[in-house]
FITINU-399400 format. One line per 2 residues: their letters; for each residue x, y, z negated of N, C-alpha, C. Coordinates in Angstrom, 1 decimal. Layout:
a	X/Y/Z/X/Y/Z/X/Y/Z; ... $
END
This chain:
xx	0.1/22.2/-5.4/-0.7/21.5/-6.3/-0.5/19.9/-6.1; -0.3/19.2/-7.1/0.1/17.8/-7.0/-1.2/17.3/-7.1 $
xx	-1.5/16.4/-6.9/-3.0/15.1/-7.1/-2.8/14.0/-7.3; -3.3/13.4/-8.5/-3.3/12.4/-9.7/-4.5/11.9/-8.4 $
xx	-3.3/10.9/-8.3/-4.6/9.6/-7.3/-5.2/8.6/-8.1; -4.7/8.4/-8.8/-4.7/7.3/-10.0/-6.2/8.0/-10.5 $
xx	-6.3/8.9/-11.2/-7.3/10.0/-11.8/-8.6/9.8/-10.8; -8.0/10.6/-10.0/-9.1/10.8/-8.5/-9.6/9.4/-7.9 $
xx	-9.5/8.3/-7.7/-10.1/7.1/-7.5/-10.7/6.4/-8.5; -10.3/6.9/-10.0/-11.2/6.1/-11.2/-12.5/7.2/-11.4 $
xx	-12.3/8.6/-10.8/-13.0/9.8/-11.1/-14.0/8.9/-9.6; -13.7/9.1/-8.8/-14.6/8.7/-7.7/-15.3/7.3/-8.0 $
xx	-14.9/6.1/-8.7/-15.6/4.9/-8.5/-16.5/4.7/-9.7; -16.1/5.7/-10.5/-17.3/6.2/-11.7/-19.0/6.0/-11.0 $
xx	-18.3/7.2/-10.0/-19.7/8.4/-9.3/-20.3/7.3/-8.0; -19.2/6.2/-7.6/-19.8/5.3/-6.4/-20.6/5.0/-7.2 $
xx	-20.5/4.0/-8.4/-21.3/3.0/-9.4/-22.7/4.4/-9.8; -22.5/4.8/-9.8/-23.7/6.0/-9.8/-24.7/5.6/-8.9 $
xx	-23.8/5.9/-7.8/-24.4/6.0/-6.3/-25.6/4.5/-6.6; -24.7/3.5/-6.7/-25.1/2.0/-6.6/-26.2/2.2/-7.2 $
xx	-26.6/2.8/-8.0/-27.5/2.1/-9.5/-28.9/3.0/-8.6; -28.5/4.3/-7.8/-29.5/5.1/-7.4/-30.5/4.4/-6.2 $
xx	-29.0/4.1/-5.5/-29.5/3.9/-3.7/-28.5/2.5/-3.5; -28.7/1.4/-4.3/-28.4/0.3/-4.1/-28.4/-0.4/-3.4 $
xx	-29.5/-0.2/-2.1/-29.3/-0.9/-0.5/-28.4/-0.3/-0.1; -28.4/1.0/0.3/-27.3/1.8/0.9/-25.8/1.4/0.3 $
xx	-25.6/1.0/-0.8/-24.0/1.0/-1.4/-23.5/0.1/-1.1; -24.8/-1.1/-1.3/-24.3/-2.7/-1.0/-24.5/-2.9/1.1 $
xx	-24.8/-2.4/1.0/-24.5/-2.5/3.2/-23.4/-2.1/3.2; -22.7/-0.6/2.7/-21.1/0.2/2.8/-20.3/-1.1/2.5 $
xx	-20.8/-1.8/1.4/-19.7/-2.4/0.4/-19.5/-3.8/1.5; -20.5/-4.7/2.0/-20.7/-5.6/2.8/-20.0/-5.2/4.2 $
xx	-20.7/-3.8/4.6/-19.5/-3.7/6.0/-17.9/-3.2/5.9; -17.5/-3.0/4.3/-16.6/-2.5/3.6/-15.6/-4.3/3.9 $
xx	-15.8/-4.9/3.3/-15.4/-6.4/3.0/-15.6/-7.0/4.7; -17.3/-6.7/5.6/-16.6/-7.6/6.7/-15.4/-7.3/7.4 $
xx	-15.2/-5.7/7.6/-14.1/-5.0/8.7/-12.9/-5.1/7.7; -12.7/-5.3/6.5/-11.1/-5.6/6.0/-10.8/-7.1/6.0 $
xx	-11.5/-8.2/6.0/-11.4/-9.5/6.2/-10.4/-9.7/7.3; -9.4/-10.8/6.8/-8.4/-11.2/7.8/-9.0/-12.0/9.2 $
xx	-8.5/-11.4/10.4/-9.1/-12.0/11.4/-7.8/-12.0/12.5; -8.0/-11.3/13.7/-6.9/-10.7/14.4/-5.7/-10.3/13.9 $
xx	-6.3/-9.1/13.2/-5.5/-8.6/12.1/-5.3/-8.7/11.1; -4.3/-9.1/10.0/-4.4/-9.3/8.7/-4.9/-7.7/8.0 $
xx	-5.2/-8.0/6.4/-6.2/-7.4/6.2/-4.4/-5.9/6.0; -3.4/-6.1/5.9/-2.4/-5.1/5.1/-2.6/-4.4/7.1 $
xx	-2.2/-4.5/7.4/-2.7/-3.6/9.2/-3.6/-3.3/9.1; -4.9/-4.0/8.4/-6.4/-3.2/8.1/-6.1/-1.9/8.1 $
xx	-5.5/-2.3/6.4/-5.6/-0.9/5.4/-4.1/0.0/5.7; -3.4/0.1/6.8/-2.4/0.6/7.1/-3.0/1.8/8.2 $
xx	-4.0/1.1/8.9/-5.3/1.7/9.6/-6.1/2.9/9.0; -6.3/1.7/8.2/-7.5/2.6/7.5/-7.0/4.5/6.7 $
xx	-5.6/4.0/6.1/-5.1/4.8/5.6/-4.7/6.4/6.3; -4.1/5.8/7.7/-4.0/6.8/9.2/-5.2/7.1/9.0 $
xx	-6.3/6.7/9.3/-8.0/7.4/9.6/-8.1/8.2/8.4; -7.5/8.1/6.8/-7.9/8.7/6.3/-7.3/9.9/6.1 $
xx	-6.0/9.7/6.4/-5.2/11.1/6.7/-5.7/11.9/7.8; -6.2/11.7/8.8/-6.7/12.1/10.1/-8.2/13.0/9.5 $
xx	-8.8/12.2/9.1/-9.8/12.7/8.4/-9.7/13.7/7.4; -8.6/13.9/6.6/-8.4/14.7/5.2/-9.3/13.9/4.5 $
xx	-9.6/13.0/4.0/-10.1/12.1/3.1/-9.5/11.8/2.0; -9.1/12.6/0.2/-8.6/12.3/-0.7/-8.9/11.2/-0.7 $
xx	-10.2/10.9/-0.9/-10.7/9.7/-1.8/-10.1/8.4/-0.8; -10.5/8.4/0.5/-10.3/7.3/1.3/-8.1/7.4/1.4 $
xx	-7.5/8.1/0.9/-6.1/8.3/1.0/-5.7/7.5/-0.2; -6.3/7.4/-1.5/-6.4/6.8/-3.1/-6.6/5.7/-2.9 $
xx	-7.6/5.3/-2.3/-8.3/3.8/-2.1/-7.0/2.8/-1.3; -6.9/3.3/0.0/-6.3/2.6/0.7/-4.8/2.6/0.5 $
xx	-4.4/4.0/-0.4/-2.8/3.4/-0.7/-2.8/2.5/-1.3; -3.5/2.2/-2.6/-3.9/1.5/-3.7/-3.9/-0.1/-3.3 $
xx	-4.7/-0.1/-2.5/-4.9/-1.6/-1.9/-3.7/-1.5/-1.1; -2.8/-0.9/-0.1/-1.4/-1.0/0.6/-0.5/-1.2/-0.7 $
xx	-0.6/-1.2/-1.3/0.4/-1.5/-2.7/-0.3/-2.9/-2.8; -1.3/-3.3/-3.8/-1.7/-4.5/-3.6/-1.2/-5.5/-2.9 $
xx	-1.6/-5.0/-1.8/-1.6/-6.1/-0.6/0.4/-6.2/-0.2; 1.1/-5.2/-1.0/2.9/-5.8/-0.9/3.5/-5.1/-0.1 $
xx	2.3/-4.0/0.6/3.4/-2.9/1.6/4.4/-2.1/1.0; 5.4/-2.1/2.3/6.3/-0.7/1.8/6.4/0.2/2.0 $
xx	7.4/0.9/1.2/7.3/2.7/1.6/7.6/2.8/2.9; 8.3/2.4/3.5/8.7/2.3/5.1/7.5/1.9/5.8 $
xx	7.0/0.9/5.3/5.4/0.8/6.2/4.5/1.6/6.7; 4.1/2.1/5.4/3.2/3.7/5.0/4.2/5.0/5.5 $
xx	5.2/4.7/5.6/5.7/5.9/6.4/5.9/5.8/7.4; 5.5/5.1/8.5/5.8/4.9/9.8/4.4/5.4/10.4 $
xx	3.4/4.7/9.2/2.3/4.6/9.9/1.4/6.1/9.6; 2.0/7.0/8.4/2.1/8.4/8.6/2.6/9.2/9.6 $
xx	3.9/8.7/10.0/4.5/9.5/11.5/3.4/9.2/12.3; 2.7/8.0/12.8/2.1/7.7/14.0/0.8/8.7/13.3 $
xx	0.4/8.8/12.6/-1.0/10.0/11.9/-0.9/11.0/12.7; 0.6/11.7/11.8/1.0/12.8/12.2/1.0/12.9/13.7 $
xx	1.3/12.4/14.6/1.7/12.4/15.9/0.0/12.5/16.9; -1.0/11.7/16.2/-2.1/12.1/16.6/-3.1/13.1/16.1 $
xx	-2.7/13.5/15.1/-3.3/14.6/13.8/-2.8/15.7/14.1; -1.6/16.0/14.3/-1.0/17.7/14.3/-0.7/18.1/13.1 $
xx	-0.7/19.4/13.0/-0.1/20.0/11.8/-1.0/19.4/10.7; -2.2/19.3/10.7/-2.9/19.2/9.1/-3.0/17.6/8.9 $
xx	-2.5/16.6/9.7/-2.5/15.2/9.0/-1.1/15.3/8.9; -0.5/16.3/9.1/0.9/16.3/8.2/0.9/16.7/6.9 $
xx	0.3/17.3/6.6/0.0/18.0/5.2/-0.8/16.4/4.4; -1.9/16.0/4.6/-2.1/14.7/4.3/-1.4/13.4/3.9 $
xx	-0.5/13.3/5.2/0.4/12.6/5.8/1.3/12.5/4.0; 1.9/13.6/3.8/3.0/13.8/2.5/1.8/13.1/1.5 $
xx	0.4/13.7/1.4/0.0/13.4/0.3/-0.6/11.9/0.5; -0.3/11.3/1.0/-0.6/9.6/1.3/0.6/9.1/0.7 $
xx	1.7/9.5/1.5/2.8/8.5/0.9/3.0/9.2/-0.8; 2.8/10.5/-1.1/2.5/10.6/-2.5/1.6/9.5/-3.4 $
xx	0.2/9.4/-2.8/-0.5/8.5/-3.6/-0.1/7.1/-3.5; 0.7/6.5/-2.3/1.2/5.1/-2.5/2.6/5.0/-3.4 $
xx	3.3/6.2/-3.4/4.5/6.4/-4.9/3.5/6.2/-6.2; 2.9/6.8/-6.1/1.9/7.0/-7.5/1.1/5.4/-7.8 $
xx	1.1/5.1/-7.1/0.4/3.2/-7.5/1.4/2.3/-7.4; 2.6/2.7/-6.9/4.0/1.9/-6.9/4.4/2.1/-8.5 $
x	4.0/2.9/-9.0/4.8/3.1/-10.4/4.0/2.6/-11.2 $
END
C-alpha cells in the first residue's frame, strides 16, 4: 500500500486546527515548544528536522514522517541526506524503522515533486 503524504498532512492539519479551537492552551504550548526546539542554535534547524525525521521513523509516526520530510524539502535537503539519516534509523530501529525508513524517503520523493 502506497501513502499520499501530501493527503495525510493536509488530512492531519485539518484535525490539529480542530484540536486548536478545542484545547487551545495545550496546542499553542506543542506549537511554542514545536518552534523553540527547531530554532537555529547549535544546530541548524535542516539537522533539526533530519533528527526529527529518524525519531519519527523510530517511532512509526506517519504524521510526524509527512511533516518533517516536508520541511527537509523546504529547508533544501537531499535525497542523500534523508537517506543516510534513514540508514542511521534503520541501524538503531531494526527491522520495523526499516519498513518506515522506505516510507520516509517515499514521503520526501513525494514533496520533491
Amino acid at each position: 500500500m502506497t501513502k499520499d503524504y501530501k493527503a495525510l498532512t493536509k488530512d492531519i492539519s485539518e484535525y490539529t486546527g480542530e484540536l486548536r479551537k478545542v484545547v487551545p492552551d495545550a496546542m499553542n504550548g506543542f506549537y511554542a515548544l514545536s518552534k523553540a526546539a527547531t530554532a537555529d542554535g547549535a544546530l541548524d534547524k535542516k539537522t533539526k528536522e533530519l533528527i526529527a525525521l529518524a525519531i519519527g521513523v523510530t517511532q512509526r509516526c506517519d504524521g510526524c514522517i509527512g511533516f518533517h520530510a516536508k520541511a527537509l524539502k523546504d529547508l533544501g535537503a537531499t535525497r542523500n541526506e534523508v537517506a543516510e539519516v534513514m540508514a542511521m534509523s534503520v541501524y538503531m530501529g531494526g527491522g520495523p524503522a526499516l519498513m518506515y525508513a522506505a516510507d520516509a524517503l517515499r514521503a520526501f520523493d513525494q514533496f520533491s515533486q
